[in-house]
ChimeraX commands (.cxc) that place a marker at each C-alpha (Angstrom):
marker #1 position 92.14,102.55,83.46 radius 0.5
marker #1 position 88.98,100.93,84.60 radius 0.5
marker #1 position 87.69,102.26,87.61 radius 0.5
marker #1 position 87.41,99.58,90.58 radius 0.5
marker #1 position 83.74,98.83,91.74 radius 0.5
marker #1 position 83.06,97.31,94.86 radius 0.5
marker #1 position 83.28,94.30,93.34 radius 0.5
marker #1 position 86.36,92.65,94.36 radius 0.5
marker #1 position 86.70,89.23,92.37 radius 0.5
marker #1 position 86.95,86.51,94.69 radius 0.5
marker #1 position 88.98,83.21,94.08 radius 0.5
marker #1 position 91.77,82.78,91.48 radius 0.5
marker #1 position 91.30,86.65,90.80 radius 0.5
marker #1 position 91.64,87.56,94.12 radius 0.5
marker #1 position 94.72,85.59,94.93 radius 0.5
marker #1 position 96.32,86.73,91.63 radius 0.5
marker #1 position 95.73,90.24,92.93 radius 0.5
marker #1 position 97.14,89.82,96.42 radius 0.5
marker #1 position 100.33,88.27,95.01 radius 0.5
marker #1 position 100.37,90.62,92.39 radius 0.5
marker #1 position 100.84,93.39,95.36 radius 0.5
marker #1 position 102.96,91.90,97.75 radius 0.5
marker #1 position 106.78,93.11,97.32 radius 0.5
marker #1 position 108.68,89.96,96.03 radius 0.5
marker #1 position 111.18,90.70,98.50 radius 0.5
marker #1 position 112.13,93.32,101.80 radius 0.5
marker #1 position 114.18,95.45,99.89 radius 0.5
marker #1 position 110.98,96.55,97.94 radius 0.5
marker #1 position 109.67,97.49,101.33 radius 0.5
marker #1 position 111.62,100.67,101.09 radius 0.5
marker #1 position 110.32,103.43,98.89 radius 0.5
marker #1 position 113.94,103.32,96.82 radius 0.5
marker #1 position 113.11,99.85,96.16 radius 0.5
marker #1 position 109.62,100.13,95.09 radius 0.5
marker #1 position 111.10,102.28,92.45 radius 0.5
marker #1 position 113.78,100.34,90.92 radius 0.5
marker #1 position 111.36,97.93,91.10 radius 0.5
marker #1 position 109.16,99.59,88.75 radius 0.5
marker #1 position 112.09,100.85,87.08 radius 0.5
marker #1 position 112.90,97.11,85.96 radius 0.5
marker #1 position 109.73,95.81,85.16 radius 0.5
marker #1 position 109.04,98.98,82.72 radius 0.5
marker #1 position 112.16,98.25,81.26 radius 0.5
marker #1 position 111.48,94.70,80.81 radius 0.5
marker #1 position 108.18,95.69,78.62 radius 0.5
marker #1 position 110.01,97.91,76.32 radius 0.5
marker #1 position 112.61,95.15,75.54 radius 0.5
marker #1 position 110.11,92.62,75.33 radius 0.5
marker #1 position 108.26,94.65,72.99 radius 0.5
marker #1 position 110.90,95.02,70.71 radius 0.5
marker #1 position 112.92,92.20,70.77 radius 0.5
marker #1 position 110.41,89.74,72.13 radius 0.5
marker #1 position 110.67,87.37,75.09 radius 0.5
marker #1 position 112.77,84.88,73.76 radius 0.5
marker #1 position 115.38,86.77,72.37 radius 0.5
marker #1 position 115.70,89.18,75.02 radius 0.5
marker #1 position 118.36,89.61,77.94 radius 0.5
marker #1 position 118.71,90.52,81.08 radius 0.5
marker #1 position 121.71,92.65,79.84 radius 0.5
marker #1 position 118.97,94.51,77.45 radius 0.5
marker #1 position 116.94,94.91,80.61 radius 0.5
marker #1 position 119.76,96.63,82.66 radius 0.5
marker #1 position 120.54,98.36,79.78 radius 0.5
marker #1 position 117.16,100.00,79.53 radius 0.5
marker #1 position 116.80,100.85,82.97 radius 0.5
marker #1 position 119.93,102.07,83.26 radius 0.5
marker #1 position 121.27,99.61,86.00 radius 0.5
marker #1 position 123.91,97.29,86.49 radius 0.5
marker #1 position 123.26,93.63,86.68 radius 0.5
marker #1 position 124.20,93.43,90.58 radius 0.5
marker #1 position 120.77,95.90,90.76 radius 0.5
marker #1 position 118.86,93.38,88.71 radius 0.5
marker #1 position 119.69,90.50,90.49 radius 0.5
marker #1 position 118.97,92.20,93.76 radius 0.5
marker #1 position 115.66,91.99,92.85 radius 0.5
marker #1 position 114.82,89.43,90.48 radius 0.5
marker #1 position 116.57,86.08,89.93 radius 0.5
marker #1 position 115.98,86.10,86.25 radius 0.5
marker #1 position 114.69,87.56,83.33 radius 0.5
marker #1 position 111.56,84.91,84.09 radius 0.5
marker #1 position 110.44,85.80,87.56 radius 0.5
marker #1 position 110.69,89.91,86.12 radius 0.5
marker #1 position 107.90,87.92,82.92 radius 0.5
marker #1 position 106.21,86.59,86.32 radius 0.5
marker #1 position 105.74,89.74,87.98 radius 0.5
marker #1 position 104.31,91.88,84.84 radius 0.5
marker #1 position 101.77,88.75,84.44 radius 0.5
marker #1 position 100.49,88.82,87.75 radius 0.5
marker #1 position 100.12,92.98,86.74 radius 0.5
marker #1 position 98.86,92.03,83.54 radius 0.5
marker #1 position 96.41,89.32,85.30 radius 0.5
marker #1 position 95.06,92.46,87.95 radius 0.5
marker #1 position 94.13,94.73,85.71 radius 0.5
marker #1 position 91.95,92.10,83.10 radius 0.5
marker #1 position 90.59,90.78,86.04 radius 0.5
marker #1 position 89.44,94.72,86.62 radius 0.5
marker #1 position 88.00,94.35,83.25 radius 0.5
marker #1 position 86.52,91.20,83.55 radius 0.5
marker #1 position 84.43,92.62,86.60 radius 0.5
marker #1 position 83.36,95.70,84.60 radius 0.5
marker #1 position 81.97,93.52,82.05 radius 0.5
marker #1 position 80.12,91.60,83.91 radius 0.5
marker #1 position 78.19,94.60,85.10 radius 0.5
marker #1 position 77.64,95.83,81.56 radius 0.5
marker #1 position 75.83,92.67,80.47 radius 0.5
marker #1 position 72.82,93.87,83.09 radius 0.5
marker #1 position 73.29,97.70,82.77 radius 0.5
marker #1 position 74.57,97.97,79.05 radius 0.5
marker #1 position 74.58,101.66,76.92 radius 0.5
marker #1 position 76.84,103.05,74.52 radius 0.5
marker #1 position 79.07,105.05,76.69 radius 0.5
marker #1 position 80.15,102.29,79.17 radius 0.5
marker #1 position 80.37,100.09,76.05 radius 0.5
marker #1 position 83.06,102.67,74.85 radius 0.5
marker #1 position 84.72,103.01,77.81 radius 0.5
marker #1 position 85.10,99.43,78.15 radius 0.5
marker #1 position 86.80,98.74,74.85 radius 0.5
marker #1 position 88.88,102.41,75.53 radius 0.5
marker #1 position 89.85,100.74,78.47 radius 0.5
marker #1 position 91.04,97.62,77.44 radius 0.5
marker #1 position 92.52,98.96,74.64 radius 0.5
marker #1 position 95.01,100.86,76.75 radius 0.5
marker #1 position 95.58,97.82,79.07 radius 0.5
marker #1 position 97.06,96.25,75.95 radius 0.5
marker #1 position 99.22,99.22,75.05 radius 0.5
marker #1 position 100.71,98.91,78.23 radius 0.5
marker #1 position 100.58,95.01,78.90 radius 0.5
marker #1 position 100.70,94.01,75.18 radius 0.5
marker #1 position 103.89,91.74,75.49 radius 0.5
marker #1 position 102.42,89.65,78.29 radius 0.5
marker #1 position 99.47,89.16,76.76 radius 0.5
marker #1 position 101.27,87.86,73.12 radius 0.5
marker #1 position 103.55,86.03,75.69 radius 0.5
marker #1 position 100.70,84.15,76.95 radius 0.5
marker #1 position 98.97,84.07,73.35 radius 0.5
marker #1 position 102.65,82.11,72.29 radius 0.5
marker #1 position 102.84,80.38,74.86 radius 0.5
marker #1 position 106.26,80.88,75.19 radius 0.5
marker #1 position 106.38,80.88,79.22 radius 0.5
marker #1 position 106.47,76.96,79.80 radius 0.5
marker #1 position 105.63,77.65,83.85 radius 0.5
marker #1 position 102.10,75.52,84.43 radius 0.5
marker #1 position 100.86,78.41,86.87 radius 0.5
marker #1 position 101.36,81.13,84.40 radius 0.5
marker #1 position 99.63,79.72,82.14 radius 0.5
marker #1 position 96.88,78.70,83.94 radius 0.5
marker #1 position 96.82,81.89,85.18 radius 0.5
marker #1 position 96.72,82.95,81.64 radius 0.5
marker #1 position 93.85,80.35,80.32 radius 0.5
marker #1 position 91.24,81.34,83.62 radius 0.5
marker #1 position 92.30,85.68,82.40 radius 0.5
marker #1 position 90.89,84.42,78.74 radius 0.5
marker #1 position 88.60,82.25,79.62 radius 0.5
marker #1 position 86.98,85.53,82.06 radius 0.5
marker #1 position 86.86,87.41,79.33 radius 0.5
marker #1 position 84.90,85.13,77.05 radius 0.5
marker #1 position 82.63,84.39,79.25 radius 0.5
marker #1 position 82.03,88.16,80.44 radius 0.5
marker #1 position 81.38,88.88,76.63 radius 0.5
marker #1 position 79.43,85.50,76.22 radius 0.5
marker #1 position 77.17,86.67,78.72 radius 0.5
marker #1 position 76.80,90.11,77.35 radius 0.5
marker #1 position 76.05,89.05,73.85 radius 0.5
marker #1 position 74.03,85.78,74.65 radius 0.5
marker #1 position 70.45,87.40,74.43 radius 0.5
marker #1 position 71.15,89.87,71.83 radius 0.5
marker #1 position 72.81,88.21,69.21 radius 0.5
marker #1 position 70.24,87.25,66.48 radius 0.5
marker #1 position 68.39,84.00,66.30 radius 0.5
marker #1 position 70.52,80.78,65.32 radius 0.5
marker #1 position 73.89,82.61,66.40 radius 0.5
marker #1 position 76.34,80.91,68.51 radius 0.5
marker #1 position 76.77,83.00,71.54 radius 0.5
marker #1 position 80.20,81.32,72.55 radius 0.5
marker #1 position 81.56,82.04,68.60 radius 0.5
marker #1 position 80.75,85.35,69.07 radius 0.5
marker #1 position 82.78,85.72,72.50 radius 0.5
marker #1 position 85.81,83.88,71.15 radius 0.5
marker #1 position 85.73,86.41,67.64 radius 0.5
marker #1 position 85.24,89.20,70.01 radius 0.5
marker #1 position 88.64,88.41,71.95 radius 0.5
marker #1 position 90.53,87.81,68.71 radius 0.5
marker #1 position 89.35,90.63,67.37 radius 0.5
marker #1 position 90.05,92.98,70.37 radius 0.5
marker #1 position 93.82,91.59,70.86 radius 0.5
marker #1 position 94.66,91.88,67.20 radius 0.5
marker #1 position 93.65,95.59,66.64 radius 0.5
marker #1 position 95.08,96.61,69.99 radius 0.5
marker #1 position 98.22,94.73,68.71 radius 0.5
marker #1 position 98.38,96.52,65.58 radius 0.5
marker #1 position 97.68,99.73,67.63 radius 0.5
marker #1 position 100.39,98.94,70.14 radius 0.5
marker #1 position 103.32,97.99,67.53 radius 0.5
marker #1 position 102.16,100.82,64.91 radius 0.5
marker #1 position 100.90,103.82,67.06 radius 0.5
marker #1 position 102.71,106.28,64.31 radius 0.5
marker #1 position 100.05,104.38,61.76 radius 0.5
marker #1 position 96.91,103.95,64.17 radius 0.5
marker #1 position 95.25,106.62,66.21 radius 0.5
marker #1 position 93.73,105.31,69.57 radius 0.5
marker #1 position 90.40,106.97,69.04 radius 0.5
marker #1 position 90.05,105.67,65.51 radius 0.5
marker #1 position 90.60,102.45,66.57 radius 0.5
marker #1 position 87.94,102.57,69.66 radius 0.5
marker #1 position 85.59,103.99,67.01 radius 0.5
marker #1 position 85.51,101.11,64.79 radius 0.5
marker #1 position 86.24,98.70,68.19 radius 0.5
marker #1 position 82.83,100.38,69.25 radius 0.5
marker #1 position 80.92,100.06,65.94 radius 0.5
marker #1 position 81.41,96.36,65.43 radius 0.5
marker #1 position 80.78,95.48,69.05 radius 0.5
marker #1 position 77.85,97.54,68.63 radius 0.5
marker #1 position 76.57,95.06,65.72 radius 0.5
marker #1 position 76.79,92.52,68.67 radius 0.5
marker #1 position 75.06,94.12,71.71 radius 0.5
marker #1 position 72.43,96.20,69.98 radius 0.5
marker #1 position 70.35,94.59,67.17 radius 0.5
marker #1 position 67.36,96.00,68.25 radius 0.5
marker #1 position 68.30,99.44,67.26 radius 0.5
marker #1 position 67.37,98.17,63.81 radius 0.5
marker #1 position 70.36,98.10,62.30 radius 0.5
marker #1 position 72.08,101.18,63.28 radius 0.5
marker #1 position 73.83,102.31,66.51 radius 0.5
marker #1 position 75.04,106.33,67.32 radius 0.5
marker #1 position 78.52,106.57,68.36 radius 0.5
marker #1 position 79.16,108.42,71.59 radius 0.5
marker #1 position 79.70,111.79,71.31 radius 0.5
marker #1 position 78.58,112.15,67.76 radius 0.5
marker #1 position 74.67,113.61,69.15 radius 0.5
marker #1 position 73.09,110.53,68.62 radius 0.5
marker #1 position 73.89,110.51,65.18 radius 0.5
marker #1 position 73.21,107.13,63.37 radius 0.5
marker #1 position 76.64,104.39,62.49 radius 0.5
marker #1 position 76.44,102.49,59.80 radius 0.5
marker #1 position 76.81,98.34,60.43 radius 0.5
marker link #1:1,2 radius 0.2
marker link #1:2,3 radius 0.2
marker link #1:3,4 radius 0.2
marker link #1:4,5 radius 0.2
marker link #1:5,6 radius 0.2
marker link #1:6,7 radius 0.2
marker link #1:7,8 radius 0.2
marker link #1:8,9 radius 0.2
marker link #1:9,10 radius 0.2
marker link #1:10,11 radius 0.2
marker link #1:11,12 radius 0.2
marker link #1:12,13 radius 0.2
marker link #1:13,14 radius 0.2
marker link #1:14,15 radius 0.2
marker link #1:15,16 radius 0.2
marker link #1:16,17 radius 0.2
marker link #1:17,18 radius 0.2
marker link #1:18,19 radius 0.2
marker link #1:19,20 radius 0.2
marker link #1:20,21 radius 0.2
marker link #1:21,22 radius 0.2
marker link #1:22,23 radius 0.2
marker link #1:23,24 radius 0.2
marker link #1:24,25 radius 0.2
marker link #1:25,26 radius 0.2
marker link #1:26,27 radius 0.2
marker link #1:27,28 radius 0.2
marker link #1:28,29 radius 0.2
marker link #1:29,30 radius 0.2
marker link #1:30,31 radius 0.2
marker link #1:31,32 radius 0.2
marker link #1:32,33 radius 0.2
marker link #1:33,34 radius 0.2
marker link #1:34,35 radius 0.2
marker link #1:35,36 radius 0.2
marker link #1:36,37 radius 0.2
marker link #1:37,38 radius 0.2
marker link #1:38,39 radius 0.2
marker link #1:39,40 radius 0.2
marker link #1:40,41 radius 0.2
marker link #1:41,42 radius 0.2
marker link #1:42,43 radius 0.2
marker link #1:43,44 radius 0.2
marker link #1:44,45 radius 0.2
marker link #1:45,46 radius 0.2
marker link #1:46,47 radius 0.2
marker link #1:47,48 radius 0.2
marker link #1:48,49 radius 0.2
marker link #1:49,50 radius 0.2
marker link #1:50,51 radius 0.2
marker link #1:51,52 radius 0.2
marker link #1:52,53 radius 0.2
marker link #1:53,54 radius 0.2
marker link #1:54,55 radius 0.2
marker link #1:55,56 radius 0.2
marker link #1:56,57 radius 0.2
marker link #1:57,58 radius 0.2
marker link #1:58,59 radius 0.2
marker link #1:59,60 radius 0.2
marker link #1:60,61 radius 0.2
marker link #1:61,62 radius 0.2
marker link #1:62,63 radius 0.2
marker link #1:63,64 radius 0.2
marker link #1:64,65 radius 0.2
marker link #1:65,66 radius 0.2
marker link #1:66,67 radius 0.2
marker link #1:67,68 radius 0.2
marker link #1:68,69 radius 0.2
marker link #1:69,70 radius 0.2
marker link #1:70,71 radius 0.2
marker link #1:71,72 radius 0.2
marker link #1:72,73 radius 0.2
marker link #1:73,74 radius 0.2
marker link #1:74,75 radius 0.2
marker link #1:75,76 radius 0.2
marker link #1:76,77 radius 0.2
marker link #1:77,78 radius 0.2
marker link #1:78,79 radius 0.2
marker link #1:79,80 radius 0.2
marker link #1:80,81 radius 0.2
marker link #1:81,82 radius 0.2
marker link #1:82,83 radius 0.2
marker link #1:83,84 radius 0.2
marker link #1:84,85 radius 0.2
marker link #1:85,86 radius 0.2
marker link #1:86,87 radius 0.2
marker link #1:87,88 radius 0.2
marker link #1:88,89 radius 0.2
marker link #1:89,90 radius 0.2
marker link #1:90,91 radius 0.2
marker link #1:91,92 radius 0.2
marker link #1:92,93 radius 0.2
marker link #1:93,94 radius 0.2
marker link #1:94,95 radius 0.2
marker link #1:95,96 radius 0.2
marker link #1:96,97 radius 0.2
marker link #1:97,98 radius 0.2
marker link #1:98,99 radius 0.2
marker link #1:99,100 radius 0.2
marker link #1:100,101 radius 0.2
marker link #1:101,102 radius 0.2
marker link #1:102,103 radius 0.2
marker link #1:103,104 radius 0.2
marker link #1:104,105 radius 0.2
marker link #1:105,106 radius 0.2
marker link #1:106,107 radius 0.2
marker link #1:107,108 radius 0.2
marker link #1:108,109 radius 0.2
marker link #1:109,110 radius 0.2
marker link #1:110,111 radius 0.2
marker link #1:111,112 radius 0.2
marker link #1:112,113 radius 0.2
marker link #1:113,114 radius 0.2
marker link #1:114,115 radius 0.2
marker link #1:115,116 radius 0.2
marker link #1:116,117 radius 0.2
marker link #1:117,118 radius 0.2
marker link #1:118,119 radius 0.2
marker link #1:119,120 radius 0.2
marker link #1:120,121 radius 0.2
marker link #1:121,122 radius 0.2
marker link #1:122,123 radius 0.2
marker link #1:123,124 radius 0.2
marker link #1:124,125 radius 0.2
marker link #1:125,126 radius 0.2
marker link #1:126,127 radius 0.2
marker link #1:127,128 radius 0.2
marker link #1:128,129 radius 0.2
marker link #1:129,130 radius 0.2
marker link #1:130,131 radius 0.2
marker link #1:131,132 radius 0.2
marker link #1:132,133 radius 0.2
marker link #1:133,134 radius 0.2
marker link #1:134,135 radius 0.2
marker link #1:135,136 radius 0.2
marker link #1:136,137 radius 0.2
marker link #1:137,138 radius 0.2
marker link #1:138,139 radius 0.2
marker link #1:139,140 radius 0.2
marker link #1:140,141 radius 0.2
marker link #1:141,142 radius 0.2
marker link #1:142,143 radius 0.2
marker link #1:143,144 radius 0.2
marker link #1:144,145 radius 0.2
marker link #1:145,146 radius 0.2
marker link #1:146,147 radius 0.2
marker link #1:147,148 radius 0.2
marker link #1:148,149 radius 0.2
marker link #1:149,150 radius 0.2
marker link #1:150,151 radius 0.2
marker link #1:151,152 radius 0.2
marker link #1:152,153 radius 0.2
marker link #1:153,154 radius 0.2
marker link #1:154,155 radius 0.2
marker link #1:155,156 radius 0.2
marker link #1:156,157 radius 0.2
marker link #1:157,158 radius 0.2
marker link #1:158,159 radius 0.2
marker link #1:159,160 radius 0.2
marker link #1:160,161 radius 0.2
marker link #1:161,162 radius 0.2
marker link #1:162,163 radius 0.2
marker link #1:163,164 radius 0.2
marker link #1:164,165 radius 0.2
marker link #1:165,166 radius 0.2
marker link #1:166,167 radius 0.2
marker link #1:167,168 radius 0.2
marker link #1:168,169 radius 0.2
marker link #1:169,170 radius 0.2
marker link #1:170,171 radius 0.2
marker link #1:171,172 radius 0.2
marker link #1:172,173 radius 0.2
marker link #1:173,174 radius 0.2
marker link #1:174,175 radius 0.2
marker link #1:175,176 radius 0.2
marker link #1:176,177 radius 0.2
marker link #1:177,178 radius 0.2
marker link #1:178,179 radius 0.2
marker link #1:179,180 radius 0.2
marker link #1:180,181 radius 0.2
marker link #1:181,182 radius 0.2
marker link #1:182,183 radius 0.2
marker link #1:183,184 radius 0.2
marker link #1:184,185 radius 0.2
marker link #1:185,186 radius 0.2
marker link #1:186,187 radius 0.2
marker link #1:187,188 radius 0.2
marker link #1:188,189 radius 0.2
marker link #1:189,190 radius 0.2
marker link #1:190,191 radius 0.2
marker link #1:191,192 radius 0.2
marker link #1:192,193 radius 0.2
marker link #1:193,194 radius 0.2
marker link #1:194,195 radius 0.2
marker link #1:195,196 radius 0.2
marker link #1:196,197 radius 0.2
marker link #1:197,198 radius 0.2
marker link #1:198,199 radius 0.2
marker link #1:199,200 radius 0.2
marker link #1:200,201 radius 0.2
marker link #1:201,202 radius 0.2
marker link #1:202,203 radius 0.2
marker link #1:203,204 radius 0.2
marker link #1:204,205 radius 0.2
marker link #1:205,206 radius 0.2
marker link #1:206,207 radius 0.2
marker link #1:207,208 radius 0.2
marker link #1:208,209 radius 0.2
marker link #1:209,210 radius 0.2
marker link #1:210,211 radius 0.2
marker link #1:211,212 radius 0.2
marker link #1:212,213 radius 0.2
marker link #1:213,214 radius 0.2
marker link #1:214,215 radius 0.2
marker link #1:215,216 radius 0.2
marker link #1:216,217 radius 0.2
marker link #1:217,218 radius 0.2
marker link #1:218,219 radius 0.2
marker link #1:219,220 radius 0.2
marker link #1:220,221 radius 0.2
marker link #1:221,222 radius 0.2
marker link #1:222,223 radius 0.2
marker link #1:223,224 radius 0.2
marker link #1:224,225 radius 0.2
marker link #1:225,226 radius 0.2
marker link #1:226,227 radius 0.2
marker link #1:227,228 radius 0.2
marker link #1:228,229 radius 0.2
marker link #1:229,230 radius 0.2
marker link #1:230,231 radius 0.2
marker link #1:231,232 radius 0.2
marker link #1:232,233 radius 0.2
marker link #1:233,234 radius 0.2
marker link #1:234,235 radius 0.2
view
């Protein structure tokens, strides 16, 4: 994950993050709790990876954690409100991202630049069926999606900022941003529903080479992958 700076987004961010830590109820107080807590939401991003949000249960849920329904509904009124929690998760660590890009656009090289695409990259493995959730639009609630449009609309304008003076002359800054998102949630999509086909390096490799093509023109052409001894890459 991406390391926390100091930092701390303020507004929206920060009151997604609070909620997003604060025990929906007192039985998560307890340390049992906290567990079957995670216990549930884990399960409820395998079964939304497989069988997707709208065709899933809360009896594939239980199923996957291993509980009975009584546990469940202990701790979450609905499969919905389990979809509300993981977003607020899902909402924390982008907005972790979010700040970490922002500080590459004034202190940009080619290892954080690989780290930062490694790192969202594994967000998404983990997150991956909140985020296509939100892409769907399949969760009708107003504030989820909100919170979903002001996560999206972060990370454009993080990479709109950190492309805007080193795109070439005549390119749209803002087009760039809004490839750079589609391009980043489709490969880590492919790399989340196909990992027996796609290797996580390989895919941060050729992440890293055609964000490269973005943030460093002025290396005429050609940019060195990290770790390969400064050896030229292709664009």
């Amino acid at each position: 994950m991406t390391e926390r700076t100091n930092e701390e987004p303020t507004g929206p961010a920060a009151g997604r993050r609070a909620l997003a830590r604060r025990p929906s109820n007192s039985r998560e107080e307890t340390p049992g709790g906290a567990r079957m807590v995670r216990r549930l939401l884990d399960a409820g991003l395998l079964v939304f990876a497989r069988r997707g949000y709208l065709a899933a249960r809360v009896d594939d849920i239980t199923a996957a954690a291993e509980v009975s329904h009584g546990t469940f509904y202990l701790y979450f009124k609905n499969k919905e409100a389990l979809l509300h929690r993981l977003a607020r998760e899902c909402a924390e660590e982008l907005d972790t991202l979010i700040v970490a890009l922002s500080l590459l656009s004034t202190s940009l090289d080619e290892e954080s630049l690989s780290r930062w695409l490694r790192d969202f990259v594994r967000v998404y493995q983990r997150y991956g069926p909140v985020v296509r959730i939100w892409f769907e639009a399949h969760d009708p609630d107003a504030l989820m999606q909100s919170m979903a449009d002001n996560v999206f609309e972060g990370l454009m304008a993080g990479l709109e900022q950190l492309v805007r003076h080193r795109l070439p002359a005549g390119a749209d800054p803002a087009v760039a941003s809004l490839a750079a998102v589609g391009m980043l949630e489709r490969v880590s999509y492919y790399l989340t529903s196909h990992p027996e086909v796609f290797d996580e390096e390989a895919i941060v490799a050729v992440l890293y080479r055609m964000f490269a093509g973005l943030t460093f023109p002025a290396a005429g052409g050609a940019a060195s992958t990290p770790g390969s001894g400064g050896r030229p890459v292709s664009r």
